[in-house]
C-alpha positions as CSV (number, residue, x, y, z in Angstrom):
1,X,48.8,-15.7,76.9
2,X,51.7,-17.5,77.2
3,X,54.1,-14.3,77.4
4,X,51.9,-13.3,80.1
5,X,52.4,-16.3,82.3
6,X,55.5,-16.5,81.7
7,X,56.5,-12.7,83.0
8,X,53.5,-13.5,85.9
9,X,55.4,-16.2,86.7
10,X,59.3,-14.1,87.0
11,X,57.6,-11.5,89.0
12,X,56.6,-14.6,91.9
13,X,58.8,-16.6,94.0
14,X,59.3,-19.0,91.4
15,X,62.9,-20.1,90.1
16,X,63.8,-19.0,86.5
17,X,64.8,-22.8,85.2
18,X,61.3,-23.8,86.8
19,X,59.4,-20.3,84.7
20,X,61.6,-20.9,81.3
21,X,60.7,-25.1,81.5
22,X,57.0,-24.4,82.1
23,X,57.1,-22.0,79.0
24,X,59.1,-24.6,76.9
25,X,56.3,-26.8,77.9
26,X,53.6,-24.3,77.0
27,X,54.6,-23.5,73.9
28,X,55.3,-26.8,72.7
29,X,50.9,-27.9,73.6
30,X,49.4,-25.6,71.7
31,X,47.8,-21.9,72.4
32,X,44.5,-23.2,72.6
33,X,45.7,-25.7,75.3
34,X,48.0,-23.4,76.4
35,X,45.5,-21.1,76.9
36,X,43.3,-22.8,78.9
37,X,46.3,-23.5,81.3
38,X,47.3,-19.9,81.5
39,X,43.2,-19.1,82.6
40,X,42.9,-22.1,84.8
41,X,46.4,-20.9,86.6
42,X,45.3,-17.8,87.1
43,X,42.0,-18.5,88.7
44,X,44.0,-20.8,91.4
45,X,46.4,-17.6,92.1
46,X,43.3,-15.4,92.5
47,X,41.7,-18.2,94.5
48,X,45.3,-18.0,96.9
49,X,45.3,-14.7,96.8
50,X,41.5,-14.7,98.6
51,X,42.3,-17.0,101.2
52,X,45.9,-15.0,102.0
53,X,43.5,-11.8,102.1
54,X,41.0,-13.5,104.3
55,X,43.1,-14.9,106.7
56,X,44.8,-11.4,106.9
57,X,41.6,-9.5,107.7
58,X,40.7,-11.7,110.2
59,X,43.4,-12.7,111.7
60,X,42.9,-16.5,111.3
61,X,45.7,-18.9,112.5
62,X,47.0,-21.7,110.4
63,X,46.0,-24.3,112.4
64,X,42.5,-22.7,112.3
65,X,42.6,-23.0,108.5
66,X,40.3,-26.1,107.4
67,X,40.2,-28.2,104.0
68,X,37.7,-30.6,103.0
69,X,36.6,-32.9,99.8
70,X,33.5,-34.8,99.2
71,X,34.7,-38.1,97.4
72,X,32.1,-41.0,96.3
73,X,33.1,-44.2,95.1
74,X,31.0,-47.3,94.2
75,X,31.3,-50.1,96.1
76,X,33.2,-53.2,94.7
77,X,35.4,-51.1,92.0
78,X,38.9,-50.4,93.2
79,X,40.2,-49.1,89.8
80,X,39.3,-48.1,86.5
81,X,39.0,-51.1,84.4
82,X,40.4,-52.2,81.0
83,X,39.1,-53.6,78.2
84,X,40.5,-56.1,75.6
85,X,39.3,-57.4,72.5
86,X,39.3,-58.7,69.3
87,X,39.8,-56.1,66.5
88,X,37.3,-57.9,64.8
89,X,34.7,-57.0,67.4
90,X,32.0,-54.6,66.2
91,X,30.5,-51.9,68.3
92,X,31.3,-51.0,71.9
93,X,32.8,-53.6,74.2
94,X,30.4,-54.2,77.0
95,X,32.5,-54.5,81.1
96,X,31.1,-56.0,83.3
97,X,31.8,-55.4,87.1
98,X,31.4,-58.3,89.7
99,X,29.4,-56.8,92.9
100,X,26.7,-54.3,93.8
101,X,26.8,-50.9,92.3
102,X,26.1,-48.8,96.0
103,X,27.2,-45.5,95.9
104,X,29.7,-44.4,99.1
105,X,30.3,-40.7,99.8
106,X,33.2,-39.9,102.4
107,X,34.0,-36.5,103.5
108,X,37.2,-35.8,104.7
109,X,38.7,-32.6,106.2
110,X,42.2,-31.8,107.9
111,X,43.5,-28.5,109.1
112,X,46.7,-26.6,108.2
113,X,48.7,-28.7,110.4
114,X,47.5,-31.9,109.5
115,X,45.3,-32.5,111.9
116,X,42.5,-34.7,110.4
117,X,38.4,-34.6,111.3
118,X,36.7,-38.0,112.0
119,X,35.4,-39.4,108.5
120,X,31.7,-38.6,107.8
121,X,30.5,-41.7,105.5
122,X,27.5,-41.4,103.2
123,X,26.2,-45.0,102.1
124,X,23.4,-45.8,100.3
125,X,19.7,-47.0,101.9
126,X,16.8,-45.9,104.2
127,X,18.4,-46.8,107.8
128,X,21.5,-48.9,108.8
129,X,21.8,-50.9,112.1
130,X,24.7,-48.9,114.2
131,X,25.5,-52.7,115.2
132,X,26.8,-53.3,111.5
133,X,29.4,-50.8,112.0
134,X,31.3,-52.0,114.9
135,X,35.2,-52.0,114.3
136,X,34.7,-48.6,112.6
137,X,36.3,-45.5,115.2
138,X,33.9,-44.2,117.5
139,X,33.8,-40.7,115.9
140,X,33.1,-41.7,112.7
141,X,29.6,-40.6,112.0
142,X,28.0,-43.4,109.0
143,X,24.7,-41.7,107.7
144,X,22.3,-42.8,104.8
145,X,20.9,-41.2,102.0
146,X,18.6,-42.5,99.0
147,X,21.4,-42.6,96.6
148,X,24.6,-42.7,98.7
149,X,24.9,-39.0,97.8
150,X,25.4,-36.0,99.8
151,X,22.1,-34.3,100.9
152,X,21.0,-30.8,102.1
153,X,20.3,-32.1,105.4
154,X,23.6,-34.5,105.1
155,X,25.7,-31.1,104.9
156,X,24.1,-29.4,107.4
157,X,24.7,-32.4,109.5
158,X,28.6,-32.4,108.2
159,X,28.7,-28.8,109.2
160,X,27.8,-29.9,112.6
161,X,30.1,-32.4,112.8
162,X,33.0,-30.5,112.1
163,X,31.8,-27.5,114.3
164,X,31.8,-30.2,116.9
165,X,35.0,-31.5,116.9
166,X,37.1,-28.0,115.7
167,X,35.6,-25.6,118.2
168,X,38.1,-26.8,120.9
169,X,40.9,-27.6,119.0
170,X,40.3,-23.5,117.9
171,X,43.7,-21.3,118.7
172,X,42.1,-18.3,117.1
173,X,39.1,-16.3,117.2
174,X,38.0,-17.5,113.8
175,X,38.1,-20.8,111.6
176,X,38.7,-20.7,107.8
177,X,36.8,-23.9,106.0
């Protein structure tokens, strides 16, 4: 696996010192590790390889080409936490989190030139007052689910929401999300 990396790797656009370093560093993890690099590297090149044949076909601009991420966070932690204790301490250490525990969702999209969507925010709860929100941006669109989590009618709705503010900005015929 690692040999054939390596020579995939020659045959692209990448440098030699940059191919011979990553297969100093592969061969110094392990081949089961190394391995799973090698398969995991290969499904992003494939994954490349799809869009660059898409946007071919089609003819789809860069700035028509669209990238999004669904990230939830709970409210009140800003970091992973650490725990210290005694090495006398038996069992699992216990953390405790000052706070509530609501779930947030964001999604976020921005285009090939960096052009970013409005935020679409997922917070936990059955219905919000649009007068709690007031100092966010106008086209930010706040919606609530059960859990804080993204729904099938919350996508839908996301779908939408980025048809409605891409359609104009399109240079193309065709967009590529």
């Amino acid at each position: 696996a690692k040999i054939y990396l390596h020579n995939l790797l020659a045959r692209s656009r990448y440098r030699a010192s940059s191919t011979a370093s990553l297969s100093y560093r592969l061969s110094r993890i392990g081949s089961s590790t190394a391995s799973a690099l090698t398969v995991r590297i290969l499904s992003q090149l494939q994954r490349f390889k799809l869009v660059k044949e898409t946007r071919e076909r089609y003819g789809i601009l860069y700035d028509d080409v669209y990238n999004f991420n669904e990230t939830g966070f709970i409210i009140g932690v800003a970091a992973t936490s650490k725990v210290v204790t005694s090495s006398n301490t038996v069992g699992r250490a216990v953390t405790v989190q000052p706070g509530n525990r609501d779930w947030v969702t964001t999604i976020e999209c921005i285009n090939a030139s960096g052009w970013c969507l409005p935020l679409f925010v997922i917070l936990s709860g059955k219905l919000h007052q649009a007068s709690w929100y007031q100092h966010l941006p106008p086209d930010w669109v706040v919606a609530v689910s059960d859990n804080g989590w993204t729904t099938d009618e919350l996508g839908v709705d996301w779908v939408k929401h980025f048809d409605r503010h891409t359609a104009s900005r399109t240079r193309g015929v065709y967009r590529l999300l």
